[in-house]
C-alpha positions in Angstrom: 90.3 89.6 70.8 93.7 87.9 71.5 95.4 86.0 69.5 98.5 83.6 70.4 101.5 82.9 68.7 100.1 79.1 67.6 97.1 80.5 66.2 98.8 83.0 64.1 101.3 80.3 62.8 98.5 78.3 62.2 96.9 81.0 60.0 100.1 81.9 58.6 100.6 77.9 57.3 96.5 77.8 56.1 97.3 81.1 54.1 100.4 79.1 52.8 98.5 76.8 50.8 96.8 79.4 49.3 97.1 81.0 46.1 99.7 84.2 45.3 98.3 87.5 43.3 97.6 87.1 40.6 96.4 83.5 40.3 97.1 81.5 37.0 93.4 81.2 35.0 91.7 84.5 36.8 91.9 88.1 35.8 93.1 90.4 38.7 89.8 92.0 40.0 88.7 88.2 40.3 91.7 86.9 42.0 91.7 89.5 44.9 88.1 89.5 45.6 88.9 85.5 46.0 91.3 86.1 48.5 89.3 88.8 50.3 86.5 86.2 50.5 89.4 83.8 52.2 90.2 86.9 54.9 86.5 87.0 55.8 86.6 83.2 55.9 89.7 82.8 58.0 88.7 85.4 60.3 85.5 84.3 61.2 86.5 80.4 61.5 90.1 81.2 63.1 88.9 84.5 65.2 85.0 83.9 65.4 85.1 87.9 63.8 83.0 89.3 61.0 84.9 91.3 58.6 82.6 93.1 56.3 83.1 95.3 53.6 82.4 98.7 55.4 83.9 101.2 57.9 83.7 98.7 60.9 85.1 96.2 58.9 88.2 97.8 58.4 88.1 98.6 61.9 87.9 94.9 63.0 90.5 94.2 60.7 93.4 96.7 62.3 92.6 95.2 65.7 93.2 91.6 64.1 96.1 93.0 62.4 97.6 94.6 65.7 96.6 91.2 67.4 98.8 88.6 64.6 102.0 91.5 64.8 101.7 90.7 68.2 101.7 87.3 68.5 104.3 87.1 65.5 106.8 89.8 67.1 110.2 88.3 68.4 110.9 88.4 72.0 112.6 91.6 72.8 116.1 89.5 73.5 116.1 88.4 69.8 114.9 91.8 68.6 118.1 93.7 69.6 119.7 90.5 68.0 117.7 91.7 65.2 115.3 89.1 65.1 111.7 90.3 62.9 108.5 89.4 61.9 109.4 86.6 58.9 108.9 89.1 55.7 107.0 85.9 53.9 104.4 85.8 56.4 104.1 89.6 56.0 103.3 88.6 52.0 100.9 86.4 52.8 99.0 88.5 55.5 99.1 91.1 52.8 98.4 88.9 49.9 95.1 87.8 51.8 94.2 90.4 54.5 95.4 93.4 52.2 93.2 92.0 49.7 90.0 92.4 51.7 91.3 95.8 52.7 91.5 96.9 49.2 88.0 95.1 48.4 86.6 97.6 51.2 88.3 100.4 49.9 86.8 100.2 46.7 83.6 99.0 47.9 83.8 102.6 49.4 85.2 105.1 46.9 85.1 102.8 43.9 88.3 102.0 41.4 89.6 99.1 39.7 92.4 96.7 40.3 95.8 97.0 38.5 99.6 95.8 38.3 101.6 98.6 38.5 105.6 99.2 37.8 107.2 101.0 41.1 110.4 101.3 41.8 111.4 98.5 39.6 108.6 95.9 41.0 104.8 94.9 39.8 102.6 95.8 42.3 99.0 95.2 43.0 97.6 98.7 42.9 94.0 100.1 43.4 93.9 102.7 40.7 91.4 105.9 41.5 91.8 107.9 38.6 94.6 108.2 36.0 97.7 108.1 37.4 96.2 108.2 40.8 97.0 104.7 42.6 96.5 103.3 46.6 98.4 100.0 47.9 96.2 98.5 50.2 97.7 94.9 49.9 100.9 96.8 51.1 99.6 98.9 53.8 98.0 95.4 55.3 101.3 93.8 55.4 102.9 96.9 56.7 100.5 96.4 59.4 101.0 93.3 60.0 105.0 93.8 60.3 105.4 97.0 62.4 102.0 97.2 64.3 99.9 100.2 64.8 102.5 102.8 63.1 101.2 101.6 59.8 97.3 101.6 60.8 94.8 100.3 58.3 91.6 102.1 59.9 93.8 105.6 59.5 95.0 104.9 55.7 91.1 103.6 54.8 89.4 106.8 56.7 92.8 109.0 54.8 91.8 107.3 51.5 88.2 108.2 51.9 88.4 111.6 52.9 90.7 112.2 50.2 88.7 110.4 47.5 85.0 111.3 48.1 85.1 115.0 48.6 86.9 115.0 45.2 84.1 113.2 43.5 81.8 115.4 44.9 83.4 118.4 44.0 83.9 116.8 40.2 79.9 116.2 40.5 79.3 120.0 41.6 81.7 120.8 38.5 79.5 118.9 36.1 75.8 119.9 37.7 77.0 123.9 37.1 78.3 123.1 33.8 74.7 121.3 32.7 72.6 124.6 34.9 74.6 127.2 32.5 72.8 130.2 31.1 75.1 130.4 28.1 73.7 129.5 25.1 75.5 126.2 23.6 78.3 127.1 21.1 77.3 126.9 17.2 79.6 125.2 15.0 80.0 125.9 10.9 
């Protein structure tokens, strides 16, 4: 896939129109799996690629990531000027693109959607447990900004690992506590 720097403004100003996170009139959970939907949309009509929810997905998604930073990035001349990607467009890559990430992610390894304080700014978060958070609208706008240093395939697979063999060691946890010989505890 290659993508030119017309074609990436031209997604950038269909993504415009769109609507922020979180949308007026929808809860959260509903206005990111909106804009996830628009990703796959985009991509397919734009880029004539499939973004599912899965593994290869994500992967599909870094390449079209790496291909828009790209296309975006300043010609060298104007980056020792220092001349960057537009840090709006990187909002509404990750706004839109981040969302389907995130939508994957979970689609994976589960959670729910959240605003989060950080640093003195509301976030969308994917929260995994108590007090146990992931940014993927964040880490696709990264992406999108600085190219493959902030990879979206490596923070999915990363999330993953971390996540699943957790839940399975919670699960073995639970199983031995239910296969216990002890007798259950009397009470009065």
């Amino acid at each position: 896939m290659e993508i030119n720097r017309r074609q990436a403004l031209g997604l950038l100003d269909s993504l415009s129109e769109f609507y922020p996170v979180p949308r007026a009139g929808l809860d959260l959970a509903s206005t990111i799996a909106a804009n996830a939907q628009r990703a796959q949309i985009e991509a397919e009509r734009r880029f004539s690629v499939a973004l599912t929810l899965d593994a290869n997905g994500v992967k599909t998604l870094r390449t079209l990531l790496s291909e828009l930073h790209r296309a975006m990035l300043p010609s060298r001349v104007t980056r020792i000027f220092g001349a960057s990607i537009p840090f709006t467009s990187s909002v509404l890559i990750a706004n839109v693109f981040g969302a389907f990430l995130g939508e994957a992610l979970r689609a994976r390894v589960g959670g729910e959607w959240q605003l989060v304080e950080l640093n003195g700014q509301t976030l969308v978060a994917l929260c995994l447990r108590k007090d146990d958070f992931t940014l993927p609208t964040y880490k696709a706008g990264k992406q999108f900004m600085n190219g493959d240093e902030d990879d979206v395939w490596f923070f999915y697979s990363v999330m993953v690992q971390k996540i699943v063999p957790a839940e399975k060691e919670l699960a073995t946890i639970h199983s031995d506590n239910l296969k216990s010989d002890r007798a259950p505890a009397k009470i009065g």
